[in-house]
C-alpha positions in Angstrom: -5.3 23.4 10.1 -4.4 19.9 9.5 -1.9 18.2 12.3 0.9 16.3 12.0 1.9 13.8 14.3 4.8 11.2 14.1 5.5 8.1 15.2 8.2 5.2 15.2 7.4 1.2 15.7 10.0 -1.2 16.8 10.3 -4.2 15.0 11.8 -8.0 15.0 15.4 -8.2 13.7 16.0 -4.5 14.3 13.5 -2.7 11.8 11.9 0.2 12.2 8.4 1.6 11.3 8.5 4.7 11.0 4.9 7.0 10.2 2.5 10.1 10.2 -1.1 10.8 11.1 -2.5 13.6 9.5 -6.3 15.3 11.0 -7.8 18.4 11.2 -9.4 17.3 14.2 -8.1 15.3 17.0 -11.9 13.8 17.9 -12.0 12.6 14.1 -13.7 8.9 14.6 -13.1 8.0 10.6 -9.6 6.8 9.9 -7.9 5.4 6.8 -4.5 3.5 6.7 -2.5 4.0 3.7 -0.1 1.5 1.9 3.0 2.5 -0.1 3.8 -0.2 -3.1 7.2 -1.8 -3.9 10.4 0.4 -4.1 7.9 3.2 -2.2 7.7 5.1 1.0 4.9 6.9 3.0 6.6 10.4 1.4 7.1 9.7 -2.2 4.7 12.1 -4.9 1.2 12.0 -3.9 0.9 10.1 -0.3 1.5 13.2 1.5 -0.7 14.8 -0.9 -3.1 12.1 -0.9 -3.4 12.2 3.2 -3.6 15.5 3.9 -6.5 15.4 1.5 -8.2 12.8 3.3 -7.3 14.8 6.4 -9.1 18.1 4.8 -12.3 15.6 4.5 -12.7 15.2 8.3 -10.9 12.2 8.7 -7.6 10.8 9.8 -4.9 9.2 7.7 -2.3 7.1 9.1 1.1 6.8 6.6 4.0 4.8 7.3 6.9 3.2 5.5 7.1 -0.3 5.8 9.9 -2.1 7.8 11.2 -3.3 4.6 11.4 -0.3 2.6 14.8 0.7 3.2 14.2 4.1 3.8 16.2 6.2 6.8 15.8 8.2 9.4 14.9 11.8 6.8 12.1 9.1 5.3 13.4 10.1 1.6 16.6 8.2 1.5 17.3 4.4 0.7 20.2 3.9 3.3 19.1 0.4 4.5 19.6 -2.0 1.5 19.5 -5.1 3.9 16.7 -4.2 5.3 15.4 -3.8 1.5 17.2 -7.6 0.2 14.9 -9.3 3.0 11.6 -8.0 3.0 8.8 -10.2 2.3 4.3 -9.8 1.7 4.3 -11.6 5.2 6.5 -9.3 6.9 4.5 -6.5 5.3 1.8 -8.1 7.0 2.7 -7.9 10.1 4.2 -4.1 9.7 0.6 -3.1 8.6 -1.0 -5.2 11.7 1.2 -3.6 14.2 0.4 -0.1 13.0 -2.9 -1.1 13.8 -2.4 -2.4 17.2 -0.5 1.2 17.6 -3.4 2.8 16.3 -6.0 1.6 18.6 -3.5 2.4 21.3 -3.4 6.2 20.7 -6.9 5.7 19.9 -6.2 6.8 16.4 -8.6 4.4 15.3 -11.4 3.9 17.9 -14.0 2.0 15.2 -14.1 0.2 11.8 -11.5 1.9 9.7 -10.4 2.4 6.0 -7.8 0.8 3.9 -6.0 1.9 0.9 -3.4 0.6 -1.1 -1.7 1.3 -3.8 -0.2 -1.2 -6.3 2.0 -4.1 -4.5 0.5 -2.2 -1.4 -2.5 -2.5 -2.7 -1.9 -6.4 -3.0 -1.0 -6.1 1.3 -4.0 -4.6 1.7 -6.4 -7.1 0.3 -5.0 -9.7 2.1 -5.3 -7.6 5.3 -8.7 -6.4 4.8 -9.8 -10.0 3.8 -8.4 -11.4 7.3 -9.9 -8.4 9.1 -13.5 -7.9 9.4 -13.1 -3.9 10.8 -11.8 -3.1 7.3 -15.2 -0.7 6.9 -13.6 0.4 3.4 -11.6 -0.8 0.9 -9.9 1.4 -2.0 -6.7 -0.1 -4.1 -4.8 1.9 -6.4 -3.3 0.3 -9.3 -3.1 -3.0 -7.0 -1.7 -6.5 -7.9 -3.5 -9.6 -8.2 -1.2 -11.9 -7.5 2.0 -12.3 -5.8 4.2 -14.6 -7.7 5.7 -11.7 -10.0 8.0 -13.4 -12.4 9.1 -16.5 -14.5 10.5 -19.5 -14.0 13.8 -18.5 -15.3 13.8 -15.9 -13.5 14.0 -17.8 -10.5 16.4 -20.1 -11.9 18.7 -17.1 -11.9 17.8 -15.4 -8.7 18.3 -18.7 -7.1 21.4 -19.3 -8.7 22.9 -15.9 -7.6 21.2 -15.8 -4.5 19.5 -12.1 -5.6 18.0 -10.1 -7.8 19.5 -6.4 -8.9 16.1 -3.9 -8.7 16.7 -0.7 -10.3 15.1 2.5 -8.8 14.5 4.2 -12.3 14.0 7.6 -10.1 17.2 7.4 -8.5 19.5 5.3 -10.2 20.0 3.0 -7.4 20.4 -0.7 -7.7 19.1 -2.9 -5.1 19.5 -6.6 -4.4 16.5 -8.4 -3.5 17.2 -11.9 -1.6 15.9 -15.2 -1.7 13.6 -14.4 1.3 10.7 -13.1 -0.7 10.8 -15.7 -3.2 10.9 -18.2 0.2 7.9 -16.2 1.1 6.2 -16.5 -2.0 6.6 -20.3 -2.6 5.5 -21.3 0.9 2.3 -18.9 1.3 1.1 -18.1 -2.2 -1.5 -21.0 -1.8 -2.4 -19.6 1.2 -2.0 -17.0 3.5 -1.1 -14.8 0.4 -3.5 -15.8 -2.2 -4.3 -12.4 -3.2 -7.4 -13.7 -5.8 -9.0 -16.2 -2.8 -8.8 -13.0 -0.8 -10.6 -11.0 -3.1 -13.2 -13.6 -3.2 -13.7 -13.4 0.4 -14.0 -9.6 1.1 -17.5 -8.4 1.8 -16.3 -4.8 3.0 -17.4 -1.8 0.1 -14.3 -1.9 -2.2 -13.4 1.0 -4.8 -10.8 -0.4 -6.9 -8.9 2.6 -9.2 -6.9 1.8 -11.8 -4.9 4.1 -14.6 -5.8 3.2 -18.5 -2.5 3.8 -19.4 -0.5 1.6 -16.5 2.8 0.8 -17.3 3.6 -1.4 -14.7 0.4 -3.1 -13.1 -1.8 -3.9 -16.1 -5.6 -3.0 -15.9 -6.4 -6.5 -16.7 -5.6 -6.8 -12.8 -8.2 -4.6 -11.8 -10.5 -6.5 -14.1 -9.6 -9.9 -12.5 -10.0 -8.3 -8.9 -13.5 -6.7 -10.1 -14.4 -10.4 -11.1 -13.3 -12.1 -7.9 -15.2 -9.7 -5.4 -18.3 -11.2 -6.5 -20.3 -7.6 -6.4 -18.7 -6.0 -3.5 -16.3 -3.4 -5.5 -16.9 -0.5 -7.9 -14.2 -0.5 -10.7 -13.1 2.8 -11.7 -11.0 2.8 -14.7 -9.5 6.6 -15.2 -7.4 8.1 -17.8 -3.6 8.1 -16.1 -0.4 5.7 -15.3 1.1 3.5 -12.6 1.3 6.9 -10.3 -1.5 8.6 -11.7 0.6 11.3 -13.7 2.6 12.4 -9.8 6.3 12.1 -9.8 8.7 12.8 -6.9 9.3 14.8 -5.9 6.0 16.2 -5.8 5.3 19.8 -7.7 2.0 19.6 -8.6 -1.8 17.6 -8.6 -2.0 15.9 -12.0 -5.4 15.4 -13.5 -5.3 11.7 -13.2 -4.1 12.0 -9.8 -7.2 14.8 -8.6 -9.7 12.6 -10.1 -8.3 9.4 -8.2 -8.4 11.3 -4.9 -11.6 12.8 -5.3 -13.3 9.5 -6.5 -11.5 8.0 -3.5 -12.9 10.6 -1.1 -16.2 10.5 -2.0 -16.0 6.8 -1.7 -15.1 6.6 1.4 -17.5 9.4 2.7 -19.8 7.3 1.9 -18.7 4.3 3.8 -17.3 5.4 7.0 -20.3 7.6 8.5 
C-alpha cells in the first residue's frame, strides 16, 4: 500500500510550498523529485499518476507545487495570481533547493537522488542537476532548452504594460505575468540560467523523453539538449503531445503517457541501485 505524506515549506515574501511523498516503504533509500512545468501543479493529470508509479517501483517520489504557482490551500485552485505575476527560474530554484534541504531533514532522501522534470520544469531541473553533483538521475519530459521564451516585441509590449495576460486554456483563467521574470531572465540567462551551458556540463545518466507530436515544446529541443550532453543522455522520442495524451483532470493512462512512465521507470531502476 503506497503512503501518503504531506508537507508545507515556508518561504520569503510569504510563499508557500506546499508537497507529497509517495512510498510503499518508509526504509525506501531511492528517491526521485518531480518538477511540474509553467501554469502546472504537483496534482494536475499524470503527476499523481506518475508518483505513485514510481512509488509502486520501490522508491520514493517527492511532489510539490512551486512557490510561484499560484495554486491554494485544496492544491487544484489558482487563487494566488500575485504570487503567479512574480515568479521567476531563480525563485524556482530555490523552491526546488529547499525541498531538498527538507528532504534530507526527514531523511526522505538519505543518498544520491533522482530528478525529473517536465517541460519549463524540466528546464529547473537541468540547471539544478547541473549545479548539484548528487543528481544520481536525470529524466526531462518535454523540457525547454532555453529560457528566454519570446520576441523582442514581445517584450516591447510587456515592458510597456508592465505584464503579460497568460491564458490557462484548461480553465479559462487569464493571468498576468510581471516584469520580474523577464528581470530574471535578462540578468541570469548568460549565467546562472543558461539552460544549454548546463546541459553541457551534466555528467549524471540523463533520459530525455519527448512527444513527436508536441504542441508546445518542439522536439527540436530535445534534439539540441541530446547534442549538448555530449553522450551522457538517452533520447527517447515517443509517439504523444506536450502531456503525453493525459488531461486534467485525470481519467485514464494514455498510451503515450504508459510508455513515458515505463521508459522512465526502467531508466531509473537502472541508475539508482
Amino acid at each position: 500500500m503506497i503512503r501518503e505524506d504531506s508537507f508545507t515549506l515556508h518561504r520569503p515574501g510569504g510563499l508557500t510550498i506546499r508537497g507529497e511523498t509517495f512510498a510503499e516503504d518508509e526504509r525506501a533509500k531511492r528517491t526521485v523529485v518531480i518538477c511540474h512545468g509553467f501554469k502546472g501543479f504537483a496534482h494536475w493529470g499524470f503527476f499523481p499518476h506518475l508518483a505513485r508509479a514510481v512509488a509502486s517501483a520501490g522508491m520514493r517520489a517527492i511532489t510539490f507545487d512551486f512557490s510561484g504557482s499560484g495554486i491554494g490551500d485544496d492544491r487544484e485552485s489558482f487563487v494566488d495570481p500575485d504570487a503567479f505575476a512574480k515568479n521567476t527560474f531563480t525563485q524556482e530554484l530555490a523552491d526546488l533547493d529547499a525541498v531538498i534541504r527538507e528532504a534530507r531533514r526527514r531523511e526522505w532522501i538519505t543518498q544520491p537522488y533522482g530528478l525529473l522534470g517536465h517541460s519549463r520544469g524540466g528546464g529547473v531541473a537541468i540547471l539544478h542537476a547541473a549545479a548539484n553533483e548528487d543528481v544520481k538521475a536525470l529524466a526531462t519530459w518535454a523540457a525547454i532548452s532555453y529560457v528566454a521564451r519570446w520576441t523582442p516585441s514581445d517584450v516591447i509590449t510587456w515592458r510597456e504594460r508592465g505584464f503579460v495576460d497568460i491564458l490557462n486554456a484548461r480553465t479559462g483563467l487569464v493571468m498576468k505575468l510581471g516584469t520580474s521574470l523577464l528581470d530574471d531572465v535578462e540578468t541570469h540567462a548568460g549565467s546562472t540560467l543558461d539552460i544549454a551551458a548546463s546541459a553541457s556540463t551534466i555528467r549524471a545518466p540523463w533520459l530525455i523523453l519527448h512527444g513527436d507530436q508536441d504542441e508546445t515544446v518542439p522536439r527540436t529541443e530535445a534534439d539540441r539538449l541530446h547534442e549538448l550532453s555530449r553522450g551522457s543522455s538517452t533520447l527517447r522520442i515517443i509517439p504523444g503531445n506536450h502531456g503525453f495524451g493525459a488531461k486534467h483532470p485525470f481519467e485514464e493512462v494514455p498510451e503515450s503517457l504508459e510508455t513515458a512512465i515505463r521508459v522512465t521507470l526502467e531508466f531509473f531502476e537502472q541508475h539508482l541501485d
